[in-house]
C-alpha positions in Angstrom: 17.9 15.8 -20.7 18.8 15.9 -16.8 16.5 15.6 -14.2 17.6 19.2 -12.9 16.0 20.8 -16.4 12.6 19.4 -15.7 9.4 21.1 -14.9 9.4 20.5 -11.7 11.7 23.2 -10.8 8.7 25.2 -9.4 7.7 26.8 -12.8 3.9 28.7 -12.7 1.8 25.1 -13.4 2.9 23.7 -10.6 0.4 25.7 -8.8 -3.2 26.3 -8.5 -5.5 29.4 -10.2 -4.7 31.0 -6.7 -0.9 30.6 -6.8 -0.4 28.1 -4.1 1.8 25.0 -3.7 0.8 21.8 -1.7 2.3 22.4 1.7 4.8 20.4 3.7 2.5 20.2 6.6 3.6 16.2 7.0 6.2 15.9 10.5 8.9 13.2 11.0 6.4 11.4 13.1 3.4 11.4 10.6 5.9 10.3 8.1 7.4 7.5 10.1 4.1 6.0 11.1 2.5 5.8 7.3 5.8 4.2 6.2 5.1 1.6 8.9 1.0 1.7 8.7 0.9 1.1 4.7 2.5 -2.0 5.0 0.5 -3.1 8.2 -3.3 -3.9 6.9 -6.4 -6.0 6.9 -4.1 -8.3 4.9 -1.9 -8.9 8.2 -4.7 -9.2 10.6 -7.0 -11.4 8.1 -4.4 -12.5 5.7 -2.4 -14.0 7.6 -4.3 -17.5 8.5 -4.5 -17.5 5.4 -1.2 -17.4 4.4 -0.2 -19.8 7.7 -2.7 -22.4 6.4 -1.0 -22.4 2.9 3.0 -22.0 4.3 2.7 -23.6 8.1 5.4 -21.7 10.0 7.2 -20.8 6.7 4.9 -18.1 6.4 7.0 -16.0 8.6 9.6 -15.9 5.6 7.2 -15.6 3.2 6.6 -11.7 4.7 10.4 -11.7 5.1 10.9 -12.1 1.3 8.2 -10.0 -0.2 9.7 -7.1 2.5 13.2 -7.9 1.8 12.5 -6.6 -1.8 10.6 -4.1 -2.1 12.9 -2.1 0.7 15.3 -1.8 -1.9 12.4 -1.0 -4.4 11.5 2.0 -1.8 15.6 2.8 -1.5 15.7 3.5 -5.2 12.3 5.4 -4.9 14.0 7.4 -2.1 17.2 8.4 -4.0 15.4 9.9 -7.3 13.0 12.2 -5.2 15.3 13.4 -3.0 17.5 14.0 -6.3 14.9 17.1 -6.9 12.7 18.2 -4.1 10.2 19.4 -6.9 9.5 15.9 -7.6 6.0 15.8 -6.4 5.3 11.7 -6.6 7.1 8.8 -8.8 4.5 10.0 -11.1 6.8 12.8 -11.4 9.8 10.5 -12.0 8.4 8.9 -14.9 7.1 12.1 -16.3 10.5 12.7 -16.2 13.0 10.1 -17.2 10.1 7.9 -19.3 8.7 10.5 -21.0 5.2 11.7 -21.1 3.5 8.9 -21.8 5.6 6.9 -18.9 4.1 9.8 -16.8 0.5 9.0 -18.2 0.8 5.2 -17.1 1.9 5.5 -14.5 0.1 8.0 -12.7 -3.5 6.9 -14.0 -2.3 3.4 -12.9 -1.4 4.1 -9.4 -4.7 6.1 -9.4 -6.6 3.2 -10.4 -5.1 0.7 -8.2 -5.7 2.7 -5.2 -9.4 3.2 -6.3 -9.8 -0.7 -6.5 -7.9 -1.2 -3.6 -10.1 1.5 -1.9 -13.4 0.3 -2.6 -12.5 -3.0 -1.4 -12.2 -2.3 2.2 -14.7 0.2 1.8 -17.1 -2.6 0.6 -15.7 -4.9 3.9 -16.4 -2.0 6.5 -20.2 -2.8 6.3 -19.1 -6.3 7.4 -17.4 -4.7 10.2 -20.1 -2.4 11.2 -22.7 -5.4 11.3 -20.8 -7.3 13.9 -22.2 -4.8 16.3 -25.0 -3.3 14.5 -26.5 -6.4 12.5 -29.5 -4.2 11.0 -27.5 -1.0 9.6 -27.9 -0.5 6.2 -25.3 -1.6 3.7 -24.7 1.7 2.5 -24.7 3.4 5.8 -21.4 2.8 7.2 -19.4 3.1 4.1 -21.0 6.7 3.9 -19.9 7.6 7.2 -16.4 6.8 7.1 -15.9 8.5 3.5 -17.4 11.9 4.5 -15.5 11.1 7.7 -12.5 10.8 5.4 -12.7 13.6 3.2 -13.5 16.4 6.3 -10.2 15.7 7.5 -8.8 15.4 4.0 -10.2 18.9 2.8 -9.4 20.4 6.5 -5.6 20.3 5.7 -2.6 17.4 5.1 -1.6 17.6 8.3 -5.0 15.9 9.3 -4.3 13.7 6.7 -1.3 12.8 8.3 -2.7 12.4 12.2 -5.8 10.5 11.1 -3.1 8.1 9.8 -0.8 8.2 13.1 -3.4 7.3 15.1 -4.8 4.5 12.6 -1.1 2.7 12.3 -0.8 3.6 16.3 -3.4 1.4 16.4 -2.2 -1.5 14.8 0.9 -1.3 16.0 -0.3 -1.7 19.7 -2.9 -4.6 18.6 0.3 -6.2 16.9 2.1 -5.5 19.5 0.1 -7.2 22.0 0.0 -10.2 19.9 3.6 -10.7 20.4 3.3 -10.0 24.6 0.4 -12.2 24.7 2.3 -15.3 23.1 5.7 -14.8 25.1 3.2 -14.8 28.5 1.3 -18.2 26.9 4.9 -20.0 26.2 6.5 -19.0 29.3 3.7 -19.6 31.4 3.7 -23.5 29.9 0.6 -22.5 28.1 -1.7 -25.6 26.8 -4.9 -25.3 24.8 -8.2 -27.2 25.8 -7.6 -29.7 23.2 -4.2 -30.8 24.5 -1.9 -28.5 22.5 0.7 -27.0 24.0 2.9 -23.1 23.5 6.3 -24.3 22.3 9.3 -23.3 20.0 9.2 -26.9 18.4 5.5 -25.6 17.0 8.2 -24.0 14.2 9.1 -27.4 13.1 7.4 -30.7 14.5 4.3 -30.8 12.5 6.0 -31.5 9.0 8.8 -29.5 9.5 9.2 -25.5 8.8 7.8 -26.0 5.1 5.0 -28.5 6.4 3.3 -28.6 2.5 6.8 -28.3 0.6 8.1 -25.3 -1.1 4.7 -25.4 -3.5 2.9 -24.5 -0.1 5.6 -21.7 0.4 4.8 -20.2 -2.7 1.2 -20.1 -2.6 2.0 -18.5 0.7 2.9 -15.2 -1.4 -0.4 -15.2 -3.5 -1.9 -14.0 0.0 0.8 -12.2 1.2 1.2 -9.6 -1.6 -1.7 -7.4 -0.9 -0.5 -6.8 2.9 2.3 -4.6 1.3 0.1 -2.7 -0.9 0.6 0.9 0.5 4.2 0.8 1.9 5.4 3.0 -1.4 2.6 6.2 -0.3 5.5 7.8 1.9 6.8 8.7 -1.5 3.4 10.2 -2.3 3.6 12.5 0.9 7.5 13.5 0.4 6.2 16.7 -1.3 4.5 17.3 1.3 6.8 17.0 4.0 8.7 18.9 6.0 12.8 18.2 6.0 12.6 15.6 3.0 16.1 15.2 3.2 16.1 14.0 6.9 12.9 12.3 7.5 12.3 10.5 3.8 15.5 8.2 4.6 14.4 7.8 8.1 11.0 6.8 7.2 12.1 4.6 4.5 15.6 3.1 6.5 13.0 2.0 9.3 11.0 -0.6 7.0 13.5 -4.0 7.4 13.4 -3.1 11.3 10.0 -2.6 11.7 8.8 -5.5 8.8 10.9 -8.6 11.1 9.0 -7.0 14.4 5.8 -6.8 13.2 5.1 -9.3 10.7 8.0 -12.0 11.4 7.7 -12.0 15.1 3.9 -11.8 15.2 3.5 -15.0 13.1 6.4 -16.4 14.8 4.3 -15.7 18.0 1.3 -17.4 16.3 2.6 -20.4 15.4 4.8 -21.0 18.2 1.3 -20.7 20.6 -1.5 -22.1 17.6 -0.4 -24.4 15.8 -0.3 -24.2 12.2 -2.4 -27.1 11.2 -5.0 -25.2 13.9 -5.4 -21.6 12.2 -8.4 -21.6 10.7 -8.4 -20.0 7.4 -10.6 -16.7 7.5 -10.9 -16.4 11.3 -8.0 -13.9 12.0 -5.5 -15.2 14.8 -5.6 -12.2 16.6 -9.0 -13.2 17.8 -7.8 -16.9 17.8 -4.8 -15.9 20.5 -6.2 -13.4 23.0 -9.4 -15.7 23.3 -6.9 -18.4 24.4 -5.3 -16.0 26.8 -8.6 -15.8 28.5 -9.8 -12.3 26.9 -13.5 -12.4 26.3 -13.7 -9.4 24.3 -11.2 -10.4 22.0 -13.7 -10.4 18.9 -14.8 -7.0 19.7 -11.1 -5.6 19.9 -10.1 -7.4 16.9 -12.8 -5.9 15.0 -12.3 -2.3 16.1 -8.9 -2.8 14.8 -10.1 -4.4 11.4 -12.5 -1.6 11.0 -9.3 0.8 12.0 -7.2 -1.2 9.5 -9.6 -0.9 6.8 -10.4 2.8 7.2 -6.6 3.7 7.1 -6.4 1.8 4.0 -9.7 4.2 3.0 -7.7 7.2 4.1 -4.4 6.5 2.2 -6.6 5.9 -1.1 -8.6 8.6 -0.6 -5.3 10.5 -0.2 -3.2 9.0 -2.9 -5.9 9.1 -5.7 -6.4 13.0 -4.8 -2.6 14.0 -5.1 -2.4 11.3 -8.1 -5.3 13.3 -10.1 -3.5 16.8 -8.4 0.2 15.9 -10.2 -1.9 14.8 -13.7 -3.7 17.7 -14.3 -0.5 20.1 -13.8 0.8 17.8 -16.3 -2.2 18.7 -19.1 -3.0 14.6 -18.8 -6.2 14.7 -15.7 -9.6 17.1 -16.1 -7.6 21.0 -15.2 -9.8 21.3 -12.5 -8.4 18.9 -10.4 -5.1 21.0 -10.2 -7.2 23.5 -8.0 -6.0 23.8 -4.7 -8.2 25.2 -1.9 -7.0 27.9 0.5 -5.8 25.6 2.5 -3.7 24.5 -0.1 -5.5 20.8 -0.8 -6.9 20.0 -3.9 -10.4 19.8 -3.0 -11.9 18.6 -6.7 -9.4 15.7 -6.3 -10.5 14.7 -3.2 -13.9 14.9 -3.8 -14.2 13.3 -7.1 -12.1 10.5 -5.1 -14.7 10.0 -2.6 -16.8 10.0 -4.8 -15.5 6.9 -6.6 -14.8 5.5 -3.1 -18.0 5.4 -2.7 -19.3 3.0 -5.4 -17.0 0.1 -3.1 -20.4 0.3 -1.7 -22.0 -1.2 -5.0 -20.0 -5.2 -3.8 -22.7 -5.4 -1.1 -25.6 -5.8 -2.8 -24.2 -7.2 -6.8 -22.3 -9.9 -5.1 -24.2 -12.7 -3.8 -20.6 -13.7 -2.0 -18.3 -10.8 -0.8 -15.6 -13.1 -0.4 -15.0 -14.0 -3.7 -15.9 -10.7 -4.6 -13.0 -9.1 -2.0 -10.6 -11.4 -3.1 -10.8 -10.9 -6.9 -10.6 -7.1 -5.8 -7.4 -7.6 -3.7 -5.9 -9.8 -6.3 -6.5 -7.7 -9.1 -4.9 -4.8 -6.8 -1.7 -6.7 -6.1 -1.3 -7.3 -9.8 -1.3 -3.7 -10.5 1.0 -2.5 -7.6 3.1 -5.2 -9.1 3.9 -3.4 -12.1 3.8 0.0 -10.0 6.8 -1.4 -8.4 8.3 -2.5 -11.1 7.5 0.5 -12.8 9.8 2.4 -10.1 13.0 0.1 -10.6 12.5 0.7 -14.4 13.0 4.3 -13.7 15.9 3.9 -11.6 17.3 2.2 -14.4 16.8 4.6 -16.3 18.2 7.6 -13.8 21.4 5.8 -13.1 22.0 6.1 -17.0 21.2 9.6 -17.6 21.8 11.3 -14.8 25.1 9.4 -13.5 26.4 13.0 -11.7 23.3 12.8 -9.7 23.7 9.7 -8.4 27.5 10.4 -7.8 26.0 13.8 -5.7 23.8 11.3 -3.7 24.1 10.5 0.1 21.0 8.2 -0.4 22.7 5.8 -2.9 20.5 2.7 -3.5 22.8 -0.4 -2.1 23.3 -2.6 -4.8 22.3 -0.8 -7.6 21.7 -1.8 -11.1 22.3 -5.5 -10.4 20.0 -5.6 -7.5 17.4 -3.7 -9.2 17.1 -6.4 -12.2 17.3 -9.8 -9.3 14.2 -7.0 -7.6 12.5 -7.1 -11.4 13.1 -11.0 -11.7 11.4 -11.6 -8.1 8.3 -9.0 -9.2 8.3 -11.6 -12.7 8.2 -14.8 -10.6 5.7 -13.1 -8.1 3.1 -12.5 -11.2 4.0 -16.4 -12.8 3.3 -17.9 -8.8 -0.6 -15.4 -8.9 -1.5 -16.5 -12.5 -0.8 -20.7 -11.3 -3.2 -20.4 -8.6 -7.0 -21.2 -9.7 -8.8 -18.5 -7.3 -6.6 -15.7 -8.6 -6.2 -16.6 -12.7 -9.1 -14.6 -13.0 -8.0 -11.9 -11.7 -4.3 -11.8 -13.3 -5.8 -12.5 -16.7 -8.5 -9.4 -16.1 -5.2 -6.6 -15.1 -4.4 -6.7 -18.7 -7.9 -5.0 -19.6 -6.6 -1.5 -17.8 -3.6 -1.2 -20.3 -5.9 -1.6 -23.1 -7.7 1.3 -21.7 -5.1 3.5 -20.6 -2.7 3.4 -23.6 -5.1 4.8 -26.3 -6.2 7.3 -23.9 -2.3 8.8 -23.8 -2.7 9.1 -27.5 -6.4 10.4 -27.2 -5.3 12.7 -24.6 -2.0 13.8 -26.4 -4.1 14.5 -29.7 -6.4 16.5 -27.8 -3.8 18.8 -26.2 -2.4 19.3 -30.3 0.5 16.5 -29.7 2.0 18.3 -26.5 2.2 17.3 -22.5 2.3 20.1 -20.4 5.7 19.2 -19.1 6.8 19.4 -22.7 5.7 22.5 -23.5 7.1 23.9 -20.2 10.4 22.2 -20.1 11.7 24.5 -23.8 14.8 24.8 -22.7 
C-alpha cells in the first residue's frame, strides 16, 4: 500500500465536529528557532558540568557525536513528511508504513515521554522561583507558568510558536555570551584567583583531551542525552507550517551548524577558561564564567535563563502532547474528544487535559525528600524513551525506502547515506541504551522504561477490540 493512498490525504476525520484543519500559522523564523531551541535546554546550561566532570574537555565531542546522529535521524524524518504534506506528525508515519498498531506505539509513546519529560522541569521551576522568592509555595510557581502556557497555547499556534522564539532567543544570546565572555578572558591573559590561567592547552594538559580514559568519555553521554530531547518537535509543527517544503529542510539543514556553535564552542569556551578538573558538578558554568569575568549578577541571569530554559521545555510538551492526543483520536486510538478543534483551530481538550497532567510535575516537591534524585530518574527515564522514539523513526525509514521506492526516487530531500547509515544510526541508539543501563544512578531508570510497553501494548489490543477490530485509518483508507 503507498504512502499516497493513506488517510491522510485530507479525508473528513482529519478534521474537527466544526470542519476545521490545524492551521499553518508556524513562519520560517518560528520554525528555525524551535529546531535550534529543542536541542538547547536545562541539560546544556546544568548538564553540562556534569558531563565536563565525567569527559574533561572530551565532552565537547561527546555533544558532537550524539548531534552528529541524530541529524541524520531528523533528515530521514524530514524526507517521509515532506513525501505527503497530510502527514500530520511521525505519528502519522508509522500509522502508515507500521501499521496501526506502529501508529498506537508510537504516538502514545511520544505522548508519554513528553509528559515525563514535562513534569520534570515543571517540578524544577519551583527551585527556580525560590532563588528569588525563598517563601513561595511549592505549587505556586508551577501553576503560574502552566496557565501561563496554555493561554498562549489555546490563543492560536502562532503564539505557540513566538512564545518559543523568544524562549530559544534567549538561550541563544546567554550561550552566546558564554562564548564572547571566554575569548575576552583568553585574550586578555585571563588568570583565576587561585592561580589558574585562560589557555588553549586547558584542552589537553591536565590528563590529556580524555583526562578519565574513553570509560569517562562514555559516561559523558549518560548526561548528555537528555540535552537533545526535543530537537525532533519541528516535525511535530511541519503540519502546521507555512511553506513545508522550504522552511522544513531549512530548519532541519541548520542543526550540524548550529549544534558545533552552541554546544562545541561553548564547552570549548569553558574549558579552555575553567578548567575541567574545576567545574563543579551541579553548579552550572555559566554562573561559574561570567562571575570570573567580574559580573555580580551572574547567578540571577543564569537563573532567569534556567527558568526560561525550563519553561520552553514546558511549552514544547505542553504543545507536543496536545497535537500527539489531536493526531490519535482522528485515528479512533485517543478519547474522540480530543480531536476537537476550537475556532481558532487548536485542539483545546488536548491542551487542557495536557496541562492538566503537567501539572502533577508539581507532586516531586513534596513526595521526594531529594529532587535531585528524583529529577534525574525523571530525565533518565525520558532519554530512554526518546531513545526508542528515534529509533522508532529510522525503523520507518526502513521501511519507506522499501515500499515506497518511487517516492524516494521523486524526493529532493533524499536522506544522505541511506539504508546503511540508518542501521550504523540504529547501532549508535543500541550502544547509547548498553552505556545508560552500565551506569549505577541510571539502571534504575533503564530497567523501569520497560514497564510503559507492558502497558501500552495490551491497550492497542484493548483499544482495537473496542473499536470491533478496526483503526480508523483502516476503515478510511478502503481503497
Amino acid at each position: 500500500m503507498s504512502t499516497e493512498n493513506k488517510v491522510f490525504d485530507a479525508g473528513p476525520d482529519e478534521k474537527s465536529e466544526e470542519g476545521q484543519e490545524l492551521q499553518r500559522g508556524l513562519s520560517n523564523r518560528h520554525l528555525q528557532l524551535i529546531a535550534l531551541g529543542g536541542a538547547i535546554g536545562t541539560g546544556m546550561f546544568m548538564g553540562s558540568s556534569n558531563t565536563i566532570h565525567e569527559a574533561g574537555p572530551s565532552s565537547m565531542l561527546v555533544y558532537a557525536v550524539i548531534g552528529f546522529f541524530l541529524y541524520f535521524m531528523m533528515r530521514a524524518m524530514g524526507e517521509m513528511l515532506l513525501s505527503n504534506l497530510k502527514y500530520r506528525s511521525f505519528r502519522d508515519i508509522a500509522e502508515d508504513l507500521l501499521g496501526p498498531a506502529g501508529g498506537f506505539i508510537a504516538g502514545w509513546t511520544y505522548w508519554f515521554a513528553w509528559v515525563v519529560a514535562a513534569m520534570g522541569d515543571l517540578a524544577a521551576i519551583t527551585g527556580y522561583a525560590q532563588f528569588w522568592w525563598p517563601e513561595v509555595p511549592k505549587w505556586l510557581p508551577a501553576a503560574v507558568l502552566a496557565g501561563t502556557l496554555l493561554v498562549l497555547n489555546l490563543l492560536a499556534v502562532k503564539y505557540f510558536g513566538e512564545a518559543e522564539f523568544w524562549f530559544a532567543l534567549i538561550k541563544l544570546v546567554a550561550v552566546g555570551a558564554l562564548v564572547v565572555v571566554a575569548a575576552c578572558l583568553l585574550f586578555s591573559g585571563f588568570v583565576s584567583p587561585d592561580g589558574q590561567p585562560a589557555t588553549v592547552e586547558n584542552l589537553w594538559n591536565d590528563g590529556g583531551f580524555f583526562p578519565k580514559g574513553f570509560g569517562g568519555f562514555l559516561r559523558g553521554f549518560q548526561i548528555a542525552f537528555f540535552a537533545f530531547v526535543g530537537l525532533e518537535i519541528v516535525g511535530t509543527a511541519a503540519a502546521e507550517t507555512k511553506d513545508p517544503e522550504r522552511n522544513l529542510p531549512k530548519a532541519i539543514n541548520a542543526i550540524p551548524v548550529r549544534l558545533a556553535l552552541f554546544y562545541v564552542l561553548a564547552l570549548a569556551a569553558i574549558t579552555i577558561v575553567i578548567p575541567w578538573r574545576e567545574v563543579v558538578p551541579g553548579v552550572s558554568p555559566f554562573v561559574s564564567m561570567f562571575s570570573l569575568a567580574g559580573f555580580g549578577a551572574a547567578a540571577h541571569v543564569m537563573n532567569f535563563v534556567l527558568l526560561t530554559a525550563a519553561a520552553s521545555s514546558d511549552n514544547s510538551g505542553l504543545y507536543s502532547t496536545s497535537r500527539m492526543a489531536y493526531g490519535l483520536a482522528l485515528d479512533g486510538q485517543a478519547p474522540q474528544a480530543f480531536k476537537k478543534l476550537s475556532k481558532r483551530k487548536v485542539p483545546r481538550n488536548a491542551l487542557i487535559c495536557s496541562c492538566a497532567l503537567l501539572m502533577t510535575g508539581v507532586v516531586f516537591q513534596y513526595t521526594s525528600e531529594d529532587i535531585v534524585q528524583a529529577f534525574e530518574l525523571v530525565t533518565t527515564i525520558t532519554a530512554v524513551l526518546f531513545l526508542f522514539i528515534w529509533a522508532f523513526i529510522v525503523v520507518c525509514y526502513l521501511v519507506y525506502r522499501k515500499k515506497n521506492p518511487e517516492l524516494h526516487e521523486k524526493s529532493v530531500y533524499k536522506m544522505p547515506g541511506g539504508r546503511v547509515m540508518c542501521w550504523v544510526v540504529l547501532v549508535f541508539f543500541a550502544i547509547s541504551l548498553v552505556i545508560l543501563y552500565f551506569d549505577e544512578d541510571k539502571r534504575a531508570a533503564v530497567l523501569w522504561t520497560p514497564v510503559w510497553f507492558l502497558i501500552i501494548i495490551p491497550c492497542y489490543f484493548i483499544n482495537k477490540k473496542a473499536r470491533g477490530g478496526k483503526s480508523a485509518s483502516a476503515q478510511d483508507v478502503a481503497q
